[in-house]
Kinemage of the C-alpha trace (Angstrom):
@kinemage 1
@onewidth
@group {chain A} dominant
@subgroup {mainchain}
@vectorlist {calphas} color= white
{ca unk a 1} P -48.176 28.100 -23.787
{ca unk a 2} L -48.441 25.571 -26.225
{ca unk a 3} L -51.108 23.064 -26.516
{ca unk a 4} L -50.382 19.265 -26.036
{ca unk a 5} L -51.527 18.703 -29.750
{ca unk a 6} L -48.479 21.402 -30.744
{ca unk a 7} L -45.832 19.301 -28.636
{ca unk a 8} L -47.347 15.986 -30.457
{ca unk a 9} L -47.131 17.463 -33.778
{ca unk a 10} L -44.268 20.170 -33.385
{ca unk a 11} L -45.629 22.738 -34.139
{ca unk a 12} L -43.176 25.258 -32.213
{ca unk a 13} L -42.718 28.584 -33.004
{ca unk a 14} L -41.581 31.489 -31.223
{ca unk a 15} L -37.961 32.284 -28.560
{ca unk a 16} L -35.768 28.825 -29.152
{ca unk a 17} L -37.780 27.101 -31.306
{ca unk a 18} L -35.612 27.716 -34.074
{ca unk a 19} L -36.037 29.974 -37.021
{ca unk a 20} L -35.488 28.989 -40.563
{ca unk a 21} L -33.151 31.173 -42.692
{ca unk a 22} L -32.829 31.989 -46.428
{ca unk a 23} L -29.910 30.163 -48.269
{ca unk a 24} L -27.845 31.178 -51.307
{ca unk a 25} L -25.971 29.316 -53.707
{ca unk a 26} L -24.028 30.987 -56.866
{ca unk a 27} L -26.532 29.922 -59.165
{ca unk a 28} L -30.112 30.333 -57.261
{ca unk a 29} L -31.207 31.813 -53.903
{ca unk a 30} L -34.003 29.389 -52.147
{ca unk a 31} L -35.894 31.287 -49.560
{ca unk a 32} L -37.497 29.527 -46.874
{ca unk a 33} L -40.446 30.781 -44.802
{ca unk a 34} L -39.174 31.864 -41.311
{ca unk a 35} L -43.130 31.708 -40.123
{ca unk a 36} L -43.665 28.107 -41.389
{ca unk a 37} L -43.859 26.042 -37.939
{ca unk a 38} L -40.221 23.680 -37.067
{ca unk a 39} L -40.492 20.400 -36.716
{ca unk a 40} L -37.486 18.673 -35.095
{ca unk a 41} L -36.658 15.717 -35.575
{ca unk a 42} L -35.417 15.044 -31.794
{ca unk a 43} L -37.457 15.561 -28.411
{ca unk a 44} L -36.238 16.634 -25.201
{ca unk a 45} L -39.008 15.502 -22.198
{ca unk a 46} L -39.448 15.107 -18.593
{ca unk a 47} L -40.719 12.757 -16.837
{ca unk a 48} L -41.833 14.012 -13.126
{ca unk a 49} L -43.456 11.592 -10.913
{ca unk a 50} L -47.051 12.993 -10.535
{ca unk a 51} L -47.123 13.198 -6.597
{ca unk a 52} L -44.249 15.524 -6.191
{ca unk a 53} L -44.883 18.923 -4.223
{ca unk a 54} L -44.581 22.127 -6.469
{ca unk a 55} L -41.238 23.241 -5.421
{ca unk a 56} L -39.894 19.696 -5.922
{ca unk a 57} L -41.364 19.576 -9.652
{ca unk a 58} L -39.535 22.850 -10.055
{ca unk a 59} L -36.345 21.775 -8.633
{ca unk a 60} L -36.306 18.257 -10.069
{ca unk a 61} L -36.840 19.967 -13.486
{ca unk a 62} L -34.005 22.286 -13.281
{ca unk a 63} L -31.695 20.037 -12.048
{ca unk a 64} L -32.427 17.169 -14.940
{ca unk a 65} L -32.553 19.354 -17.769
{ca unk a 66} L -28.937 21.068 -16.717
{ca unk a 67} L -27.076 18.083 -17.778
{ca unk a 68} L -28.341 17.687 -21.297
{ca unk a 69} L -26.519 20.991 -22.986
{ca unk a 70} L -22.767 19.694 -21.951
{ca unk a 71} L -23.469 15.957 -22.762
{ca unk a 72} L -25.145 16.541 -26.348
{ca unk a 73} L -24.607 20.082 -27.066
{ca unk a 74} L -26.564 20.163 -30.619
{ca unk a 75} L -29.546 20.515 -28.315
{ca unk a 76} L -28.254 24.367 -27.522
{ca unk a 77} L -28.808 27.516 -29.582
{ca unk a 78} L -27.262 30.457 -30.392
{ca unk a 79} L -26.595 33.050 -27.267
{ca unk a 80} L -29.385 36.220 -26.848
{ca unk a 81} L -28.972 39.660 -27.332
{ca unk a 82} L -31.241 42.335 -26.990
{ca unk a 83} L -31.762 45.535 -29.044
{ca unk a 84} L -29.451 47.094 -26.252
{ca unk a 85} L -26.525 44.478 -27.603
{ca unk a 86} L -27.118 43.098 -23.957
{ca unk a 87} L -25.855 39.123 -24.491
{ca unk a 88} L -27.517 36.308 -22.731
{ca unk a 89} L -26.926 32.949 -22.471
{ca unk a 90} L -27.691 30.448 -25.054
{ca unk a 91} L -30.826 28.132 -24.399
{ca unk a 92} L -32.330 24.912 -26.263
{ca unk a 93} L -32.747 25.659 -29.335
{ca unk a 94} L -35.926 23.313 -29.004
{ca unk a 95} L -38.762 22.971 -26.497
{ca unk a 96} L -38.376 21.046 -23.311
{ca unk a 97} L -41.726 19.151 -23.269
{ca unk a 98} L -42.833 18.106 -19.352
{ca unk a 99} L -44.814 14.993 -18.585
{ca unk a 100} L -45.944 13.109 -15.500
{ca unk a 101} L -46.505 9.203 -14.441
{ca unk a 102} L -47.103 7.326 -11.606
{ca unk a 103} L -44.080 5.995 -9.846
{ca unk a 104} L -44.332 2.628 -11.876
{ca unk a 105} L -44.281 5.005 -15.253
{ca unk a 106} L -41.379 6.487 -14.091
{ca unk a 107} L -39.584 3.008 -13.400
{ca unk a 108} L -40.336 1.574 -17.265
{ca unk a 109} L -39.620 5.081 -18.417
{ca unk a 110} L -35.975 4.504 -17.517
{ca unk a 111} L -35.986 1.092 -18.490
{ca unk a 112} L -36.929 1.514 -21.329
{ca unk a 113} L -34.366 4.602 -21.779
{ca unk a 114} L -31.931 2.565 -20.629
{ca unk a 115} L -32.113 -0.455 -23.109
{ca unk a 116} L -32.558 2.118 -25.725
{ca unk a 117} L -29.345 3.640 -24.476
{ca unk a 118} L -30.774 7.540 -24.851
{ca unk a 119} L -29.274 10.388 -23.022
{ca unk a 120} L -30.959 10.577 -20.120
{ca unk a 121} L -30.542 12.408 -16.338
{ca unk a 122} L -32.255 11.169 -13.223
{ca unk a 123} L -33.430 12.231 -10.074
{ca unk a 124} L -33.536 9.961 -6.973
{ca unk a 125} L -36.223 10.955 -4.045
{ca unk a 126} L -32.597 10.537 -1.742
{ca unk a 127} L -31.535 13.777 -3.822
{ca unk a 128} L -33.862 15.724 -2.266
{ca unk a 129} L -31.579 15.639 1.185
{ca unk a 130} L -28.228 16.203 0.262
{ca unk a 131} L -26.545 19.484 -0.587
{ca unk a 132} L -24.209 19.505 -3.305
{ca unk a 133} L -22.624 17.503 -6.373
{ca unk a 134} L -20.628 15.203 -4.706
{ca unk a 135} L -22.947 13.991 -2.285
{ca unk a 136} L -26.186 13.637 -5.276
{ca unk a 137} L -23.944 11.773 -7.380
{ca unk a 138} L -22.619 9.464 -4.345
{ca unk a 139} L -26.591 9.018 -3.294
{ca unk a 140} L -26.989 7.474 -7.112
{ca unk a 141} L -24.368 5.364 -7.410
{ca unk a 142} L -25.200 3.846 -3.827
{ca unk a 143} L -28.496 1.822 -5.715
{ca unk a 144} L -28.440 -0.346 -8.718
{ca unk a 145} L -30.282 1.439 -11.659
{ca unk a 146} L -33.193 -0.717 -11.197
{ca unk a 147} L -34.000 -0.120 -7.854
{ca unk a 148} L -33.846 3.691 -7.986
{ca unk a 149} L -36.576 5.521 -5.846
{ca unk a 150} L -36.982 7.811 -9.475
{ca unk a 151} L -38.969 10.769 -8.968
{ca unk a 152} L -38.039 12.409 -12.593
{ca unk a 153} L -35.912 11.734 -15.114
{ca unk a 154} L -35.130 13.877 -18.599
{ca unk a 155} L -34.574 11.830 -21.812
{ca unk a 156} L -33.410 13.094 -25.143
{ca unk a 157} L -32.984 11.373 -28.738
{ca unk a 158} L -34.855 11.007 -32.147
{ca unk a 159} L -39.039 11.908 -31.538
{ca unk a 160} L -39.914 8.560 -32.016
{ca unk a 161} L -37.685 6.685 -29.631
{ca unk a 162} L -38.226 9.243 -26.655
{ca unk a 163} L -41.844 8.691 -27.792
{ca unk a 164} L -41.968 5.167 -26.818
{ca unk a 165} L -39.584 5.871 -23.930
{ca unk a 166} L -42.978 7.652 -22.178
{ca unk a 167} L -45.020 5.262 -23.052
{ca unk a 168} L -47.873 5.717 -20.633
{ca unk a 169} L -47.085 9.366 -19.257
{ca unk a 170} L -49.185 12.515 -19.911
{ca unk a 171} L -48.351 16.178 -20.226
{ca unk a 172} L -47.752 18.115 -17.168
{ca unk a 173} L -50.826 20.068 -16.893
């Protein structure tokens, strides 16, 4: 698990973090240290509001971070395979980094998401009785965007910008 100081300062390493690889031109071959820590230059976060039950903060995670491979797919890796040549499906090819706020965070969270016009997927406390697709996205488009009952959102976009999207928010312990 890494350390709230590593998400701050990217230092990732390990499964879909990225690895570096060696290069070669005609004319010189630059090696690169595959051990040296990545540091990307985009963040992927959620934002959960802090009184949700386990099982919802699982749920509400899932669900929000599903949307972000199809609508900016440079945020996916390669696929897996084991030594057994068993293939797996591709994941981030970055960490997902989890926060929490109060209700109110959560609200100028997507505000501020919004004006900055960053990818972002939300999660309305109605979602939490319906059953499918049709009926989540119907439950969201029923309420203007400002008066949302949010209880997570995920944002992605340059480090800095999601940065001062979650303004205010903490790690998920």
């Amino acid at each position: 698990m890494r350390t709230e100081n590593e998400a701050e300062t990217g230092a990732e390493t390990g499964a879909g973090a990225g690895a570096a690889t060696a290069t070669a031109t005609e004319t010189e071959t630059e090696t690169v240290d595959e051990n040296a820590p990545v540091r990307f230059d985009t963040k992927i976060a959620v934002l959960l509001r802090c009184d949700l039950e386990p099982w919802q903060r699982l749920n509400v995670t899932a669900f929000l971070v599903s949307g972000l491979g199809t609508a900016s797919p440079e945020v996916v890796g390669e696929p897996y395979q084991d030594a057994d040549g068993t293939v797996y499906l591709p994941m981030f090819r970055q960490p997902v980094l989890v926060f929490q706020g109060s209700k109110e965070a959560l609200s100028a969270a997507h505000g501020r998401a919004r004006s900055r016009s960053l990818p972002s997927a939300v999660f309305t406390s109605d979602l939490f009785g319906t059953g499918h697709d049709r009926d989540n996205r119907a439950a969201v488009r029923a309420v203007g965007g400002d008066r949302l009952d949010l209880v997570g959102m995920a944002v992605y976009g340059a480090r800095n910008a999601v940065d001062k999207v979650l303004k205010g928010a903490r790690m998920h312990p």
